[in-house]
Backbone as numpy.savetxt, mean C-alpha at the origin, in Angstrom:
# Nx Ny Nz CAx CAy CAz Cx Cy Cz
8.48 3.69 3.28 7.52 2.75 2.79 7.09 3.24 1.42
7.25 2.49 0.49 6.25 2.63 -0.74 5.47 1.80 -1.41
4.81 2.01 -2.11 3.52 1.60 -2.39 2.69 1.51 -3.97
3.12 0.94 -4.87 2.56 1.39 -6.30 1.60 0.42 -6.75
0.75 1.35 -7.28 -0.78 0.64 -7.72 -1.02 0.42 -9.02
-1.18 -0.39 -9.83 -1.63 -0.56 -10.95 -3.07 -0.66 -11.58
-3.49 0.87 -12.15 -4.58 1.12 -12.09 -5.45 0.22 -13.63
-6.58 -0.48 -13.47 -7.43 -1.05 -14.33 -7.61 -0.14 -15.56
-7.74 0.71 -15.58 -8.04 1.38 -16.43 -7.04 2.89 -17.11
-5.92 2.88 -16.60 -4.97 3.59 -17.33 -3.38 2.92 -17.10
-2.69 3.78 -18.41 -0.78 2.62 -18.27 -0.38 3.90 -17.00
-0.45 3.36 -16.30 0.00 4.59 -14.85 0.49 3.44 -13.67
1.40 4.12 -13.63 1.87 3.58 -11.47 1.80 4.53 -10.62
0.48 5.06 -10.36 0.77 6.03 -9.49 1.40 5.39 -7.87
1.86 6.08 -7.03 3.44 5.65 -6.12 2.69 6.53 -4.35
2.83 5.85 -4.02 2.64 6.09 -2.43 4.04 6.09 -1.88
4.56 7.36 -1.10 5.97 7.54 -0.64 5.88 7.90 0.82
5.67 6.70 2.08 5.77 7.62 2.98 6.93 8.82 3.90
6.62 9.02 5.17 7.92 9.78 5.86 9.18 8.40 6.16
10.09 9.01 6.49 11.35 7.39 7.42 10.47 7.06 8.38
10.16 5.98 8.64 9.87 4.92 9.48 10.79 4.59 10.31
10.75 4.60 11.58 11.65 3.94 12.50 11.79 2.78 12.58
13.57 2.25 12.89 13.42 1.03 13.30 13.42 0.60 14.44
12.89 -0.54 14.01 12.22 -1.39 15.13 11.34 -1.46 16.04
10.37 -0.51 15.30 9.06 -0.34 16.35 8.25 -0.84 15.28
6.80 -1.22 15.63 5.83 -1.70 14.83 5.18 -0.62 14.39
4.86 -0.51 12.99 4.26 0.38 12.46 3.18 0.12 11.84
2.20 0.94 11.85 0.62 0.08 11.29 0.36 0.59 9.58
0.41 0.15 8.60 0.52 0.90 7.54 -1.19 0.18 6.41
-1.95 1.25 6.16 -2.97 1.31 5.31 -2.98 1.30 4.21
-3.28 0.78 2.75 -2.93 1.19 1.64 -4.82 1.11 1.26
-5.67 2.35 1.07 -6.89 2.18 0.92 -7.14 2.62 -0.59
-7.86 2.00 -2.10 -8.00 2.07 -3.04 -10.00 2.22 -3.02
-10.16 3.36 -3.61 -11.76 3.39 -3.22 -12.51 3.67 -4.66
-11.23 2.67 -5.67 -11.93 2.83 -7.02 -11.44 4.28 -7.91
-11.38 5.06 -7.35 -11.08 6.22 -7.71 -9.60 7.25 -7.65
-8.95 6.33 -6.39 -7.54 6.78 -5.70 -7.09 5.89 -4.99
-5.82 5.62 -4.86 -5.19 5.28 -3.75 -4.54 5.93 -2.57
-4.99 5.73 -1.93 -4.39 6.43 -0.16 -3.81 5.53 0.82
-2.45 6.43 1.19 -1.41 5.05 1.90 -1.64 6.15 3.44
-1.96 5.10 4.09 -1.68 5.84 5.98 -0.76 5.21 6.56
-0.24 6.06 7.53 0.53 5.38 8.66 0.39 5.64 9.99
0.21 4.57 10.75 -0.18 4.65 11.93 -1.36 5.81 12.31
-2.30 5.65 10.94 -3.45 6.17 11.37 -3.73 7.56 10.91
-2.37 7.96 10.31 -2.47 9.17 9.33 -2.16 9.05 8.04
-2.66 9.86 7.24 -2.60 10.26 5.73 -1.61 10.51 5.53
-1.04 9.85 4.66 0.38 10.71 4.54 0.67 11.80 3.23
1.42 12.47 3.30 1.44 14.02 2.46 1.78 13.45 1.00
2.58 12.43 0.65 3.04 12.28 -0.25 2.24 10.83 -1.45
0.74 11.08 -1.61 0.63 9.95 -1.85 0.21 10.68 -3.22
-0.08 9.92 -4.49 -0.19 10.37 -5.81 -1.42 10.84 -6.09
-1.48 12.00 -7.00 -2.41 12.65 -7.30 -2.75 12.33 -8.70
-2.17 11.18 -9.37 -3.12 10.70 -10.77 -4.09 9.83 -9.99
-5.42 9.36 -10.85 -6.43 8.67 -10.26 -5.17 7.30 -10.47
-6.35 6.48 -9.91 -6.32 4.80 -9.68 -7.67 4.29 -9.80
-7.99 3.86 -11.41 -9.84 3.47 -10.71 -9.45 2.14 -11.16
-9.37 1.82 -9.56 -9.24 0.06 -9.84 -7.74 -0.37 -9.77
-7.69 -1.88 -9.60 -6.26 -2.44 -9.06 -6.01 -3.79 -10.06
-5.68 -3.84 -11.44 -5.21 -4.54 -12.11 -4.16 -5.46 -11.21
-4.42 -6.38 -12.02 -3.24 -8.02 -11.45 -2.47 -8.17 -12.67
-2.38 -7.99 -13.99 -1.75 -8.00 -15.29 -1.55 -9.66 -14.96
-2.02 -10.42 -14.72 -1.43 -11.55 -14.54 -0.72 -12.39 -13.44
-0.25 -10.87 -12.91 1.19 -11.27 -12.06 0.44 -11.53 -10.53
1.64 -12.47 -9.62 1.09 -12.24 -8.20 1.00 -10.39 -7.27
0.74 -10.69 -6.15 0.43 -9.85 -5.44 1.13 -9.48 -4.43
2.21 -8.66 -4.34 3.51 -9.06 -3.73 3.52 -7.90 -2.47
3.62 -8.26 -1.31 3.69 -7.63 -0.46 5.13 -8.17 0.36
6.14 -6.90 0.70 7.47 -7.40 1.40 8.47 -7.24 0.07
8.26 -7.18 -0.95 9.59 -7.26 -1.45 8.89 -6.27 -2.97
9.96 -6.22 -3.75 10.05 -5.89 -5.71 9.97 -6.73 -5.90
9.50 -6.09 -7.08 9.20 -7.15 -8.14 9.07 -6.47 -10.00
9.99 -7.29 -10.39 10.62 -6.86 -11.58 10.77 -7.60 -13.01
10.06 -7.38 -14.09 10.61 -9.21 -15.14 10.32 -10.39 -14.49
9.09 -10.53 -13.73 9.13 -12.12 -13.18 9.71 -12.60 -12.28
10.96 -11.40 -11.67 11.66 -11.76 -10.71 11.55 -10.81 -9.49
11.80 -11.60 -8.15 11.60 -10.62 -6.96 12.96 -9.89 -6.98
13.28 -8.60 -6.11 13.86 -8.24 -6.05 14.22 -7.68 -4.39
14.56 -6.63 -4.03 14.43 -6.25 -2.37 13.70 -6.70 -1.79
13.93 -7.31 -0.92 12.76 -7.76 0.28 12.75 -6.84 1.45
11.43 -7.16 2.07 11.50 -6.45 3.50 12.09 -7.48 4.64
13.19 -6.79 5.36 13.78 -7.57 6.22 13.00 -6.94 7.58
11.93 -7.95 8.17 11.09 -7.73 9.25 9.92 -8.67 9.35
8.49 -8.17 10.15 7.80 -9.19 10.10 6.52 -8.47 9.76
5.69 -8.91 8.95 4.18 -8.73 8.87 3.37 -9.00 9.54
2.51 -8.68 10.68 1.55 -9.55 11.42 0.21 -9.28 10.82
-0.42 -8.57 9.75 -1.52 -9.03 9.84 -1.94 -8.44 8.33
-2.21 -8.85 7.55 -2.83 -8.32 6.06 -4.49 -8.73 6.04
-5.05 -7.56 5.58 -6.57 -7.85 5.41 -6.77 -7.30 4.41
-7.44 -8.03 3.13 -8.18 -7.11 2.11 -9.76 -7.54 1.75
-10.16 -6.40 1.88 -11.28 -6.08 1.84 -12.53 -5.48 0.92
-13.41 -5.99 0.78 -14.46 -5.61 -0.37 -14.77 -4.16 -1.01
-14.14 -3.44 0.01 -14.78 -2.21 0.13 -13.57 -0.86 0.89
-13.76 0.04 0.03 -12.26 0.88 0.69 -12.99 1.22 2.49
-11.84 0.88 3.35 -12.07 1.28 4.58 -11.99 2.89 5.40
-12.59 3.20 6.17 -12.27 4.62 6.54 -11.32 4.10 8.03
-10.62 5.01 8.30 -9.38 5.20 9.33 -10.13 4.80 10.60
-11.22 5.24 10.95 -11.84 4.72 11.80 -11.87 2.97 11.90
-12.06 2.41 10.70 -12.05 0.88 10.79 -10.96 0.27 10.86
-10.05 0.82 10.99 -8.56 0.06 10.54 -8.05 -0.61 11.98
-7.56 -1.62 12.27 -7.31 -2.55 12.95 -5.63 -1.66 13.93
-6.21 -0.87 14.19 -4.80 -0.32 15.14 -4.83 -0.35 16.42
-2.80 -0.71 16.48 -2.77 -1.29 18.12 -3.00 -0.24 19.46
-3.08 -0.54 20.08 -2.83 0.48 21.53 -1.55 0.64 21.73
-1.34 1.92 21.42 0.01 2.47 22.46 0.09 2.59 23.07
C-alpha cells in the first residue's frame, strides 16, 4: 500500500510505504494527517515506514482526490483491482482508538 500527501505548505510528497498485504483478505488501512504529519496504519498499527518530512496540511493543486488508482498529467494510471467498503474523512486527525475496525 502507498500513500503520498501533498503538503500545503512545502514542494514535498512525502510517501507512506506499507508491509505486503495479503491477498484476499480485508484489510483496514488509516491514512491520519494532523496538520503537522502524515501517518498511514494498518489494521490498527503504525506502520514503520511512513515519512519523516512534515506534511502541514493536504493541498488539492486543483486536481481530484484519487483513491484506488495513479494519477499522473491529468491522467489515471494503475488501479486497485479490489473493493473499497468504506472511506471517511474527517474534520479532525483521528486516534487508533476511533477508527472504524472490523472484528476478527
Amino acid at each position: 500500500m502507498q500513500y503520498v500527501v501533498y503538503p500545503d505548505k512545502q514542494d514535498a510528497s512525502p510517501t507512506s510505504w506499507s508491509h505486503a498485504l495479503p491477498v484476499g483478505e480485508w484489510t483496514h488501512v488509516a491514512v491520519v494527517n494532523d496538520g503537522r504529519a502524515t501517518v498511514m496504519y494498518v489494521d490498527g498499527s503504525k506502520i514503520a515506514r511512513n515519512p519523516t518530512q512534515p506534511s502541514t496540511g493536504i493541498a488539492t493543486l486543483g486536481k481530484p482526490f484519487v483513491i484506488g488508482a495513479t494519477q499522473s498529467a491529468q491522467q489515471f494510471g494503475q488501479g486497485f483491482d479490489g473493493s473499497i467498503g468504506d472511506v471517511r474523512i474527517s474534520s479532525r486527525a483521528l486516534h487508533p482508538g476511533e477508527f472504524l475496525m472490523p472484528l476478527k
